[in-house]
N, C-alpha and C positions, 0 to 999 in steps of 0.2 A: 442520480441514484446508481446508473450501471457501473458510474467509476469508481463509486465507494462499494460495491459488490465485484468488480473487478478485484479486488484486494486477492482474493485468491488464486487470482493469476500473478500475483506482483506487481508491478508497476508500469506494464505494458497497455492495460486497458486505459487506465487513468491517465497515458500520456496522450495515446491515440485518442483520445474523448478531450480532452485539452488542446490538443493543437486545433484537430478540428472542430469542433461543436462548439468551441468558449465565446464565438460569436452572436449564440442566439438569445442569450441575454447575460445579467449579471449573476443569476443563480445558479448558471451552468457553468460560468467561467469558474465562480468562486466554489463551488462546491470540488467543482473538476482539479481546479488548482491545489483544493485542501486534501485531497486523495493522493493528488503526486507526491507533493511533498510528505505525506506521509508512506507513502509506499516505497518512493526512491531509495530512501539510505538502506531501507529492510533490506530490500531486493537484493542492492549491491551488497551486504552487510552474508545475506544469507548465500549470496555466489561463492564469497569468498570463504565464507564457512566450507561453503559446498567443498571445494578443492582444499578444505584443511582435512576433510573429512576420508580423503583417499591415503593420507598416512599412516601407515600399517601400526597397530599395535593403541595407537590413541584416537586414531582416527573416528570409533563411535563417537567417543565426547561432543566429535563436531555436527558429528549428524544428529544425534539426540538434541543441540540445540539449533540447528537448521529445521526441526520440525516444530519445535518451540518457537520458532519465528513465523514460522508456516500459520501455526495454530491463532497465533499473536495476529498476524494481518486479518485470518479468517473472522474471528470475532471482533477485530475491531471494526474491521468491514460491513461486515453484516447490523451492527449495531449503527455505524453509521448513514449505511443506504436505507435504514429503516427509519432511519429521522428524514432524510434527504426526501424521502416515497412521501414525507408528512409536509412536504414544504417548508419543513424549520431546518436553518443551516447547522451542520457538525462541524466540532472545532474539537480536533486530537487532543487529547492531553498533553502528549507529548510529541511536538515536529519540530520539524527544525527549520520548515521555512524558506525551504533553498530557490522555488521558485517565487517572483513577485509580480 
């Protein structure tokens, strides 16, 4: 549940709850696993925004959608740690998977 409420720190909590915790059963590995993969590409995805976002002149564009990604983690997050809280696994709509 914290790693899919992690979501709005990025991708940090859910790795840290991954490496360590995935060992105390299969519902922590697989839910912790299902929060990486879906917070990783954001996270990197919204860095690199971050730094388009310091170009003078267009540079909002990038930030208006670095909080759009922002917004995007937080509710998918939260939608997700609230099934995780119920004992029923989330599965993103959209991931990609990266770790296995």
């Amino acid at each position: 549940m914290i790693a899919h409420f992690g979501a709005i720190l990025g991708c940090i909590p859910s790795l840290i709850i991954y490496a360590v915790f995935r060992a105390r059963g299969p519902f922590t590995a697989q839910e912790s696993k299902e929060a990486l993969n879906f917070t990783f590409p954001l996270t990197v995805l919204a860095i690199v925004l971050h730094l388009f976002s310091l170009i003078p002149g267009i540079g909002w564009i990038f930030a208006i959608l670095v909080v759009a990604i922002w917004l995007f983690l937080t509710v998918s997050g939260v939608r997700a740690g609230i099934n995780a809280n119920k004992s029923r696994p989330y599965r993103y709509g959209l991931n990609l998977r990266l770790f296995h």
